[in-house]
C-alpha positions in Angstrom: 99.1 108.1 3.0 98.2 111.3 1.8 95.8 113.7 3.2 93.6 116.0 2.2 90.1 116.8 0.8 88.6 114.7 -2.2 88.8 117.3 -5.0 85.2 117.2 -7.1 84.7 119.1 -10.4 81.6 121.5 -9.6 79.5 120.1 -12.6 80.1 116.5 -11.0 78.4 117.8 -7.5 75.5 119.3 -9.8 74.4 116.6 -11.2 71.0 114.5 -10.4 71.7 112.1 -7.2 70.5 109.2 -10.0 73.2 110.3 -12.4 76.0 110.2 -9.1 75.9 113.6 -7.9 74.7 115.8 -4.6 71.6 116.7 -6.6 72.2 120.5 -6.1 71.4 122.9 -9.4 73.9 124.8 -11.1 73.4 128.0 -10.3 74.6 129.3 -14.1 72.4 127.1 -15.8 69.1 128.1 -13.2 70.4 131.7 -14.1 70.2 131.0 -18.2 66.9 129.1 -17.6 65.1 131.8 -16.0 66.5 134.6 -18.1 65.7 131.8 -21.4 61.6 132.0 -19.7 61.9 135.9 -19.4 62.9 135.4 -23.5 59.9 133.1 -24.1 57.5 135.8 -22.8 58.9 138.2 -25.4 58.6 135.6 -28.3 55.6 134.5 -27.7 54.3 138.2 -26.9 52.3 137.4 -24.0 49.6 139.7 -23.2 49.0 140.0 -19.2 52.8 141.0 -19.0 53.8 144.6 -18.6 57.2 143.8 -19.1 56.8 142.4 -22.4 54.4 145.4 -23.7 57.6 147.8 -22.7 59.6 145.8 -24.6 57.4 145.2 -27.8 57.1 148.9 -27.9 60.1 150.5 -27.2 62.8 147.3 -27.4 61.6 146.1 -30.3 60.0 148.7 -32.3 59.1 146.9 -35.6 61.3 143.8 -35.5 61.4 140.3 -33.6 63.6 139.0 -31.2 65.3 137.1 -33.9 65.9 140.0 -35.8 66.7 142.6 -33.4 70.4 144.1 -33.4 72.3 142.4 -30.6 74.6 145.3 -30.0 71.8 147.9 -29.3 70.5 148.3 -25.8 71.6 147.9 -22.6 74.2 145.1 -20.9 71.4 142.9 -19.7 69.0 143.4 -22.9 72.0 142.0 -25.0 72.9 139.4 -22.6 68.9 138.5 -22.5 69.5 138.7 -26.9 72.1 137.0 -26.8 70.4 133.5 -25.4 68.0 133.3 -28.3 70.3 131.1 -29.9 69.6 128.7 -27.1 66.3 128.5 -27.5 65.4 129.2 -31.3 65.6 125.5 -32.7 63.5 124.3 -30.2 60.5 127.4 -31.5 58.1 126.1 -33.4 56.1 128.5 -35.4 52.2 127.2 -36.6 51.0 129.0 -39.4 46.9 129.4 -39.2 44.9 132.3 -40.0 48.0 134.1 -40.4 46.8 137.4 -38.1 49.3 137.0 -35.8 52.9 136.9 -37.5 55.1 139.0 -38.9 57.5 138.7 -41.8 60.5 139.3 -39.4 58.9 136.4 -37.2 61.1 132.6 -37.6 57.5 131.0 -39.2 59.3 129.6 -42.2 62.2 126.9 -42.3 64.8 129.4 -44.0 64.4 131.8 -40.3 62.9 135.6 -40.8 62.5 136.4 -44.5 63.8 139.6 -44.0 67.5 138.1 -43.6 67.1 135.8 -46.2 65.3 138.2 -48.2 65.8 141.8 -47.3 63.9 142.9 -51.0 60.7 140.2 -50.2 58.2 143.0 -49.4 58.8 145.1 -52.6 59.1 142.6 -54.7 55.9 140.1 -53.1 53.6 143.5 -53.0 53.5 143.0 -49.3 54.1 145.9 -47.0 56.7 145.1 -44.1 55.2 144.8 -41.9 52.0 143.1 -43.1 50.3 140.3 -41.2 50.9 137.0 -43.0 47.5 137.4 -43.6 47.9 139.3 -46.4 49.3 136.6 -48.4 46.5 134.0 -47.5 43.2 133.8 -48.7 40.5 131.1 -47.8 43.5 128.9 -45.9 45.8 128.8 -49.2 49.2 131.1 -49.2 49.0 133.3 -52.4 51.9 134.8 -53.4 52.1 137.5 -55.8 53.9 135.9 -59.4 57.6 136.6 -58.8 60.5 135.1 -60.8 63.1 136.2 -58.4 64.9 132.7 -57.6 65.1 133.7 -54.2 61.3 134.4 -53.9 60.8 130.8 -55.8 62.8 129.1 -53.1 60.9 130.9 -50.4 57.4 129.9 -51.8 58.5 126.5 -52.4 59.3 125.9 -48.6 56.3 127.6 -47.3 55.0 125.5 -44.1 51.4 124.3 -44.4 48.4 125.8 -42.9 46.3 125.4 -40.3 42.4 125.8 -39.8 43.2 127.6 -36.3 45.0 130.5 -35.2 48.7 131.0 -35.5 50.5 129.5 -32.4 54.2 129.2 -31.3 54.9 126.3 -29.1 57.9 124.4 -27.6 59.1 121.5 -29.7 60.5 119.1 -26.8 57.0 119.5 -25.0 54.4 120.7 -27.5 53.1 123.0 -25.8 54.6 126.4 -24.1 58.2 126.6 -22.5 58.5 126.1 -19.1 61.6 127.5 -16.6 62.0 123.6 -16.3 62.2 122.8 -19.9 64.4 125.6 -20.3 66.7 123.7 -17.7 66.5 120.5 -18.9 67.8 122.2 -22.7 70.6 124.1 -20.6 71.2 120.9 -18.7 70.3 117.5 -20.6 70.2 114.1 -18.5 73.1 111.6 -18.3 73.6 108.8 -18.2 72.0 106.8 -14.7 74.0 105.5 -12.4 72.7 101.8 -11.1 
């Protein structure tokens, strides 16, 4: 008979009593879920934060999280960068009034119009960095006439409009990400165990 300790993968032992493990969190996927929160703040620009002012202004400049250069900044602002992949399908961007968003924001299905359209602003008549409010009037989106295919395609797939204010929200709950949602994403349920 051989002896000897029971050898146990480490993602096995962190794993939800229910699903047959110890119930203990995975350290990795607590540190991702707290740092994919910290990233949340940033998107959804919240105001009480001092953090995320400093980082509007002097991170961020003039772009978005999803369109700010991955290799500029320091080690933990690109590792912080480099998790908006994780959490990007799961923003949802809800056009309104149009007073809050940005061209560079991820409001429309193609991602920020500046990457799929880096000439949209001189071509549309739109500055830049113009609100979204400056191509709605009275709760309709209008566009300046453009027979650039690429502007067609972009006006074709433009998202519908609310009567409210713009809002960004979490997809899996509705409403804003949580440091739990952001663990369940990192770390999705099993199967149970009877």
């Amino acid at each position: 008979m051989a002896t000897g300790y029971a050898k146990v993968a480490w993602r096995d032992v962190c794993l939800p009593t229910e699903e047959g493990g110890q119930g203990i969190r995975d350290i990795q996927a607590l540190n991702y879920s707290l740092m994919c929160r910290r990233l949340w703040d940033i998107v959804v620009e919240r105001s009480d934060s001092i953090w995320v002012k400093w980082i509007r202004r002097y991170r961020l400049c003039k772009s978005s999280v999803w369109t700010v250069n991955i290799r500029a900044g320091s080690w933990a602002w690109r590792k912080l960068i480099r998790l908006r992949i994780l959490i990007e399908p799961h923003v949802e961007y809800l056009v309104g009034d149009g007073h809050s968003f940005l061209p560079v924001a991820r409001w429309h299905c193609l991602g920020p119009l500046i990457h799929q359209f880096p000439r949209g602003p001189q071509l549309t008549g739109t500055g830049g960095q113009d609100v979204l409010a400056s191509v709605i009037i009275d709760g309709e989106w209008n566009w300046p006439p453009n027979t650039d295919s690429q502007c067609l395609e972009i006006v074709q797939l433009l998202p519908s409009i609310g009567n409210r204010e713009d809002r960004i929200r979490w997809k899996p709950t509705g409403g804003p990400m949580t440091r739990r949602d952001a663990y369940a994403m990192l770390c999705p349920p099993g199967p149970k165990i009877a």
